[in-house]
MDAnalysis code that builds the backbone (N, CA, C; Angstrom):
import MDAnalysis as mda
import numpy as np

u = mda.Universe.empty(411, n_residues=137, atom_resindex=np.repeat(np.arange(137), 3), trajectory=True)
u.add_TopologyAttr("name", ["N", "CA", "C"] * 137)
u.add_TopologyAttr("resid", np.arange(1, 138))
u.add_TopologyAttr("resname", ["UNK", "UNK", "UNK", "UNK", "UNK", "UNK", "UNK", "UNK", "UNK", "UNK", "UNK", "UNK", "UNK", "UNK", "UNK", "UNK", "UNK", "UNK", "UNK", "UNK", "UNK", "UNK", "UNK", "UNK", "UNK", "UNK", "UNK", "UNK", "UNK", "UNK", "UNK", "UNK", "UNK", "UNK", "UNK", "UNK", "UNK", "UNK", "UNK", "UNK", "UNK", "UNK", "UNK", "UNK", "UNK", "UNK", "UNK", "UNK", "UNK", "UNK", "UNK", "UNK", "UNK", "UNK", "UNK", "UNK", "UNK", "UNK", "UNK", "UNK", "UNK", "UNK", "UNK", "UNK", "UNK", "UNK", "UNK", "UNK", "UNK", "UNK", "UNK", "UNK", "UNK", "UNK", "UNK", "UNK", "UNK", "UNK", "UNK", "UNK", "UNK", "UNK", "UNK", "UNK", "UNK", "UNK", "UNK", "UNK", "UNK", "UNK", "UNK", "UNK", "UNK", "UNK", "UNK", "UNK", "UNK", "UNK", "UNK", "UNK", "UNK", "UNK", "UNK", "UNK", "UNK", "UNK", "UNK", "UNK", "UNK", "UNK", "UNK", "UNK", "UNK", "UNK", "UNK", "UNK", "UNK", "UNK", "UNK", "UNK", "UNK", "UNK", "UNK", "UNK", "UNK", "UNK", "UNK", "UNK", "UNK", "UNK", "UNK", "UNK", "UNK", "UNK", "UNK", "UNK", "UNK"])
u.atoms.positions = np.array([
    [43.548, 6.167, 14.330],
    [42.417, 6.761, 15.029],
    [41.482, 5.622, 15.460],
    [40.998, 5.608, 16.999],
    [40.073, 4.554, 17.243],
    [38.889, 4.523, 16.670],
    [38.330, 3.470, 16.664],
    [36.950, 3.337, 16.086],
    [35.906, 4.501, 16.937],
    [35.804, 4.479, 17.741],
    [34.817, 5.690, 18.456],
    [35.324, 7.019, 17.980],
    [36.157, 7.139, 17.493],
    [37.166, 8.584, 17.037],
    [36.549, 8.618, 15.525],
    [36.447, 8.186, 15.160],
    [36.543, 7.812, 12.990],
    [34.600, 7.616, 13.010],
    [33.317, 7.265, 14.008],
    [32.122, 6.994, 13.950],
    [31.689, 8.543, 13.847],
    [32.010, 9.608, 14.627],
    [31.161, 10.715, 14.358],
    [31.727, 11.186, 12.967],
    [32.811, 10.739, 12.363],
    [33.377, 11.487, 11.385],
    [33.080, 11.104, 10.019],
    [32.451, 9.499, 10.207],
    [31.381, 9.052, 9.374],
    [30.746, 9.271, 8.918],
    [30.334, 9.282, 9.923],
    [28.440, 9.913, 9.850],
    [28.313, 11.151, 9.457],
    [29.451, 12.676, 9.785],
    [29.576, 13.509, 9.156],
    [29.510, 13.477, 7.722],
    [30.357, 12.363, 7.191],
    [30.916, 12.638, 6.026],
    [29.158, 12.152, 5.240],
    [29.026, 10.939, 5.940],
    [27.950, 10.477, 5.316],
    [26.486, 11.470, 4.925],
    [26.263, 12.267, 6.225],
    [25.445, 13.445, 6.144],
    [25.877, 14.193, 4.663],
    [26.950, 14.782, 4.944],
    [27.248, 16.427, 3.918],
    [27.383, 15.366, 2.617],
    [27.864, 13.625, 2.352],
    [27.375, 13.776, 0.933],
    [26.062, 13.519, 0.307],
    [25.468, 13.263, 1.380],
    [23.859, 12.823, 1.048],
    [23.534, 14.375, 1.064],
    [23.873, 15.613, 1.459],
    [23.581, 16.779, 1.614],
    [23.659, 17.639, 0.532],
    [24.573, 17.540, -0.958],
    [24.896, 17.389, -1.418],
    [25.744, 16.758, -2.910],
    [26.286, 16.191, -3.152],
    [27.010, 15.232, -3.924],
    [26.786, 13.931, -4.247],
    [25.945, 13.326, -3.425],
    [25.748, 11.591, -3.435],
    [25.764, 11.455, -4.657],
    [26.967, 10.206, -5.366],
    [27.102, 9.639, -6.447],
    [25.786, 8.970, -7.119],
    [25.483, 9.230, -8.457],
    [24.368, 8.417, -9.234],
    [24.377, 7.017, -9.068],
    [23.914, 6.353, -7.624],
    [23.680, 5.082, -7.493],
    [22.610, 4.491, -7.609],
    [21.603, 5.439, -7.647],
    [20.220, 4.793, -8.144],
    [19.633, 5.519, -9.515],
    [19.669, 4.881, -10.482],
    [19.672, 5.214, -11.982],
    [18.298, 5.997, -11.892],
    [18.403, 7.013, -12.417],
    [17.170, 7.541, -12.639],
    [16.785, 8.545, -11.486],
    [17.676, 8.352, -10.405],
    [17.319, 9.490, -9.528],
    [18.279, 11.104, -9.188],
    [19.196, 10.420, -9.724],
    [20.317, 11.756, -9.891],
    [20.992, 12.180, -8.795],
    [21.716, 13.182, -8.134],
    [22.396, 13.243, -7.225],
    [21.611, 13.505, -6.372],
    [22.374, 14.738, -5.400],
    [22.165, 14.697, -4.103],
    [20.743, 15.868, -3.420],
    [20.167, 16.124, -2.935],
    [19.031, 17.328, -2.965],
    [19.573, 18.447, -3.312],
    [20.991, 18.868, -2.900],
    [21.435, 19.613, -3.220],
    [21.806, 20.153, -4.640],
    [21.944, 19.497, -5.310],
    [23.568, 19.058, -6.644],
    [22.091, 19.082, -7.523],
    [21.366, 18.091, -7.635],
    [20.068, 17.698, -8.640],
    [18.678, 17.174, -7.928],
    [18.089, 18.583, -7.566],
    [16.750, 18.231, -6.967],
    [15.703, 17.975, -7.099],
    [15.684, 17.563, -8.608],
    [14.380, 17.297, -9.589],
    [13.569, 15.844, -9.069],
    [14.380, 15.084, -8.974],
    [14.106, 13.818, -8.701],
    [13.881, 13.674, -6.752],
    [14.398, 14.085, -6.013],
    [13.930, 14.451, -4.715],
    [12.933, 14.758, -5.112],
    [12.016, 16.008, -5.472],
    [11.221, 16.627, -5.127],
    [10.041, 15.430, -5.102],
    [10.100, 14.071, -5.705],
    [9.117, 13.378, -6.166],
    [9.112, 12.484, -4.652],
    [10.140, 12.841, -3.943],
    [10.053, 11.686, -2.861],
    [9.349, 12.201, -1.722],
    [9.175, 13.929, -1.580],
    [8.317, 14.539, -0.778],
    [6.852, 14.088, -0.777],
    [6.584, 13.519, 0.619],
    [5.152, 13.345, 0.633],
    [4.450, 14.138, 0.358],
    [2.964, 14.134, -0.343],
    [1.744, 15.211, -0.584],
    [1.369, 16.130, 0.591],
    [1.572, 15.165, 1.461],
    [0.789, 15.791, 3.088],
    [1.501, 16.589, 3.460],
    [3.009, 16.833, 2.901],
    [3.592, 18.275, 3.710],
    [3.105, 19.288, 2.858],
    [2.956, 20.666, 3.618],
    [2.742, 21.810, 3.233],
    [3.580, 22.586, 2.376],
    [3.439, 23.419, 1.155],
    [4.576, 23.925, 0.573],
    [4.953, 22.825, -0.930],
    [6.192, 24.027, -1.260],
    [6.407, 23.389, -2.371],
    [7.588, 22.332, -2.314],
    [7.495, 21.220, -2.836],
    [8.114, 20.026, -2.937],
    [9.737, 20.423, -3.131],
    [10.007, 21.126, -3.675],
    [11.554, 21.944, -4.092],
    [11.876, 22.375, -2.930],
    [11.059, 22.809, -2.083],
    [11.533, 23.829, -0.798],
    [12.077, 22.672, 0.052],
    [11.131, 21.698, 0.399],
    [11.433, 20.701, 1.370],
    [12.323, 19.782, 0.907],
    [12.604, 19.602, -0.460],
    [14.396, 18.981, -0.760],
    [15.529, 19.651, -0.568],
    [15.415, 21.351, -1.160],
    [16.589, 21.867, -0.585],
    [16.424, 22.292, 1.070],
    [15.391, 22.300, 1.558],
    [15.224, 22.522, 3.136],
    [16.364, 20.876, 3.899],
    [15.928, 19.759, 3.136],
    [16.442, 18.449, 3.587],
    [17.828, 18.576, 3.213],
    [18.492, 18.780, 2.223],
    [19.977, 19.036, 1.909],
    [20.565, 19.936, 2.512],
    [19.633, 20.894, 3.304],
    [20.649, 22.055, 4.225],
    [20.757, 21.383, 5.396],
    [19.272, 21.209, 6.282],
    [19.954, 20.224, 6.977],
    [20.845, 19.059, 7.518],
    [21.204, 18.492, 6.551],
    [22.248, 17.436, 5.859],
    [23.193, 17.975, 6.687],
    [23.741, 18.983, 5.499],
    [24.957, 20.003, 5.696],
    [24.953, 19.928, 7.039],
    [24.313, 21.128, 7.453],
    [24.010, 21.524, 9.091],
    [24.247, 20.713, 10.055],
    [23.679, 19.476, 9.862],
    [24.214, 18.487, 10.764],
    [25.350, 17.527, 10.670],
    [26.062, 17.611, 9.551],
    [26.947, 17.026, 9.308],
    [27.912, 17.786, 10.025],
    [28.232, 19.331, 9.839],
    [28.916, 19.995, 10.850],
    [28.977, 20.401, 12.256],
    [27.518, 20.087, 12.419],
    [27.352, 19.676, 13.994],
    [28.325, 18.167, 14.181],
    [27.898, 17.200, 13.980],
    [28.376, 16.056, 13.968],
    [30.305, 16.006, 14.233],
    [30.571, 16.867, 13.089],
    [32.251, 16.846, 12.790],
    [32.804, 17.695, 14.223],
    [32.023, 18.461, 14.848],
    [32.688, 18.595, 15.426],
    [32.124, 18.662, 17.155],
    [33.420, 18.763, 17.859],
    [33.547, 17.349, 19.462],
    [32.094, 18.697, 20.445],
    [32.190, 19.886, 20.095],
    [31.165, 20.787, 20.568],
    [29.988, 20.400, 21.089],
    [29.856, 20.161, 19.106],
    [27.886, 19.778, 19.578],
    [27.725, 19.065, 18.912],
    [28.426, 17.921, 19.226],
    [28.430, 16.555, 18.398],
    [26.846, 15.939, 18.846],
    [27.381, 15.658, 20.446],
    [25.864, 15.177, 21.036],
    [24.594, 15.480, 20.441],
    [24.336, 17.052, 20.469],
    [23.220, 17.606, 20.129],
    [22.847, 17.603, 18.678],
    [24.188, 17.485, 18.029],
    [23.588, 17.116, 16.442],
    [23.517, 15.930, 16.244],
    [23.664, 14.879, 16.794],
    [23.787, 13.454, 16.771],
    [22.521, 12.849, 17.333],
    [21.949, 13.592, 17.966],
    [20.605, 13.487, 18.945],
    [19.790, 13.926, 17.505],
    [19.986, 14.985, 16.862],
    [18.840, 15.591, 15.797],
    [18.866, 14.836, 14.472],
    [19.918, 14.327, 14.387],
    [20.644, 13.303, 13.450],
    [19.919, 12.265, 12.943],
    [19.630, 11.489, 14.671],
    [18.622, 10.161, 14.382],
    [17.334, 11.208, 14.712],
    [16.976, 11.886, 15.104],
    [15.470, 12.574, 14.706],
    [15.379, 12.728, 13.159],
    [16.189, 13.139, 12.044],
    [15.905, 13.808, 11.084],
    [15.928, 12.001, 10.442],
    [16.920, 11.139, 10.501],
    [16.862, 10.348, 10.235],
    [14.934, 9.154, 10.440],
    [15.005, 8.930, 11.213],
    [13.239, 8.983, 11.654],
    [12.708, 9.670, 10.808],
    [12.383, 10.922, 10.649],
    [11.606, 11.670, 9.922],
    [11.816, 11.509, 8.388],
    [12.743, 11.340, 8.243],
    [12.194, 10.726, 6.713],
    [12.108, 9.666, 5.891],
    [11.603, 8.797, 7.133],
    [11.206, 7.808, 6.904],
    [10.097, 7.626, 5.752],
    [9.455, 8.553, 6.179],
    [7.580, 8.694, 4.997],
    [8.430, 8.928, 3.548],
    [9.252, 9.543, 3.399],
    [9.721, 9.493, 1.964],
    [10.835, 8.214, 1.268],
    [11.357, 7.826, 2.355],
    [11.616, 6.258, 1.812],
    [10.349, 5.336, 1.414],
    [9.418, 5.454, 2.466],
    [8.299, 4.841, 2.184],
    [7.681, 5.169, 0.348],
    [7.397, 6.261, 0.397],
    [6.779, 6.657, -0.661],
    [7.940, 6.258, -1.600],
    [9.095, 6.292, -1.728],
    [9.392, 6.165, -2.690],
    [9.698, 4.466, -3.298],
    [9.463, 3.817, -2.079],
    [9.264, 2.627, -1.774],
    [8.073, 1.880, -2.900],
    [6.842, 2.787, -2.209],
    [6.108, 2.496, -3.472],
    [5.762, 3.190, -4.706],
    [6.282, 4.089, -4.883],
    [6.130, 4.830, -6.067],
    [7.148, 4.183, -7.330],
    [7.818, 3.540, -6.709],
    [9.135, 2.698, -7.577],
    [8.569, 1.170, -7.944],
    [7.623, 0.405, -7.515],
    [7.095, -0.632, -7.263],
    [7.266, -1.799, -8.443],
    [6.765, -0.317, -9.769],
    [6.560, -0.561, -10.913],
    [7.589, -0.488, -11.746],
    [8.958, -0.326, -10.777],
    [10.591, 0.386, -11.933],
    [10.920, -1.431, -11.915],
    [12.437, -1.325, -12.818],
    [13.291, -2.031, -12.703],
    [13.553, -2.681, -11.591],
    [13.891, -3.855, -11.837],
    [14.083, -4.699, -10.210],
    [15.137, -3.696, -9.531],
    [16.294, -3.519, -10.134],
    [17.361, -3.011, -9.403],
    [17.132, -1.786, -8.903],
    [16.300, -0.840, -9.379],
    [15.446, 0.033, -8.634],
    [14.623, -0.257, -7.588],
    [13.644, -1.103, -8.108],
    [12.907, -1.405, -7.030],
    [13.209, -1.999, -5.452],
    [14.705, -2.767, -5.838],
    [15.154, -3.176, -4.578],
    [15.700, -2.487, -3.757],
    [16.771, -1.177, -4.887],
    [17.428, -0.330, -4.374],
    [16.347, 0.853, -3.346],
    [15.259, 0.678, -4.005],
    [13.889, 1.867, -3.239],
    [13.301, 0.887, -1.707],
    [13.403, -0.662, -2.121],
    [12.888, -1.364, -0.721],
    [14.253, -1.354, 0.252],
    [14.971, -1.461, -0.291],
    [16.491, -1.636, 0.962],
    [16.675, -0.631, 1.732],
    [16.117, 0.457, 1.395],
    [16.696, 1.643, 1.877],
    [15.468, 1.928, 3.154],
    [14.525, 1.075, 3.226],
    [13.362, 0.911, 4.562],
    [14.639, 0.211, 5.475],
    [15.103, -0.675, 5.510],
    [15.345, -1.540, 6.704],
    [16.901, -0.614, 6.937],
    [17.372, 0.256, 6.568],
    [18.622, 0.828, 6.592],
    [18.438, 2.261, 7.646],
    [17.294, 2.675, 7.866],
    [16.699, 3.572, 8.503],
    [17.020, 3.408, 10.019],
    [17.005, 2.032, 10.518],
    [17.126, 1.735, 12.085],
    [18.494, 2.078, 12.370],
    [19.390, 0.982, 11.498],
    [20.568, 1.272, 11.661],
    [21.101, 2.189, 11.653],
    [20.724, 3.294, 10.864],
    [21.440, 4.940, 10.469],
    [20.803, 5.417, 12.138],
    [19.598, 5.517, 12.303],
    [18.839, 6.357, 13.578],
    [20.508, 5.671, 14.592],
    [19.864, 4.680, 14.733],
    [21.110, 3.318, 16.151],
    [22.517, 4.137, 16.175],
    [22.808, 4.778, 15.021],
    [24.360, 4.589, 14.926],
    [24.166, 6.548, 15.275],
    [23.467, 6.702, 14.776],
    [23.463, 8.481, 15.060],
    [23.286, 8.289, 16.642],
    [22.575, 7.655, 17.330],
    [22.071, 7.572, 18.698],
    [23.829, 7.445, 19.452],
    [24.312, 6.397, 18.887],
    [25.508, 6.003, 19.507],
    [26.471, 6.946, 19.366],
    [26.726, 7.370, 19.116],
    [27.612, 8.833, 18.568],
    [27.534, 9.695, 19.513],
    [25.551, 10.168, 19.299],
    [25.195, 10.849, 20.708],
    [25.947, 10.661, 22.298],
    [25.836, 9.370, 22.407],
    [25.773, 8.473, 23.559],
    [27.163, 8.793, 23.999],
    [28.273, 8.161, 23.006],
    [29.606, 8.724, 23.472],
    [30.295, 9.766, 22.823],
    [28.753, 10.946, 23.154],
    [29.408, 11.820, 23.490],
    [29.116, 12.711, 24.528],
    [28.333, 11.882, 25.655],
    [28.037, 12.296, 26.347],
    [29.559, 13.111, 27.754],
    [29.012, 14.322, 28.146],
    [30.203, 14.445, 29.077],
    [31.294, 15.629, 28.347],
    [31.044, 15.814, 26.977],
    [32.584, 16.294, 26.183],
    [32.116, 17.692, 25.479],
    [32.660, 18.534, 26.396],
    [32.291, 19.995, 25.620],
    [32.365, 20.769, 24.416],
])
């Protein structure tokens, strides 16, 4: 399968396990919004409205949602377009958790700063996806 063939299917996969399942790679934070949402709920900024639980499992459905947009050739575009929007948007909770971690373990703390500069690239690569898929029903 070409590389442009195997990128939306990525990014699918990458969506539904962050949606979901994501393996315990950052100690102390637990899986995925879906799977264990205790530890999400802490990454929700104050300034949104509502309860902190709602807007982690609200973020893990979308996951999903767009991961199956993504997988398939339909409405790849249009979920790939919302993709790097949703990507953007939660940016403020990398942030926050950016500094709310400040005070953890280095390997935390780096693992909470790395995940700022990883944001462009995820938006770039959702964009590109979009891009070729422009044209394909």
């Amino acid at each position: 399968m070409p590389r442009s063939q195997r990128s939306p299917l990525l990014l699918a996969g990458l969506l539904a396990t962050a949606g979901v399942a994501l393996p315990h790679s950052l100690k102390g934070m637990g899986g995925a919004p879906i799977a264990n949402p205790r530890q999400f709920d802490a990454l929700v900024p104050s300034a949104l409205p509502g309860k902190p639980r709602t807007w982690t499992y609200a973020s893990g459905a979308v996951e999903l949602a767009l991961a199956a947009g993504v997988a398939l050739p339909r409405t790849r575009r249009t979920a790939a377009l919302a993709t790097a929007a949703f990507f953007a948007g939660v940016f403020p909770a990398n942030v926050k958790m950016a500094v709310d971690w400040r005070d953890r373990p280095a390997p935390q703390k780096a693992a909470a700063l790395g995940r700022l500069p990883l944001q462009l690239p995820l938006v770039l690569w959702a964009r590109n996806v979009a891009n070729n898929g422009k044209g394909r029903a």
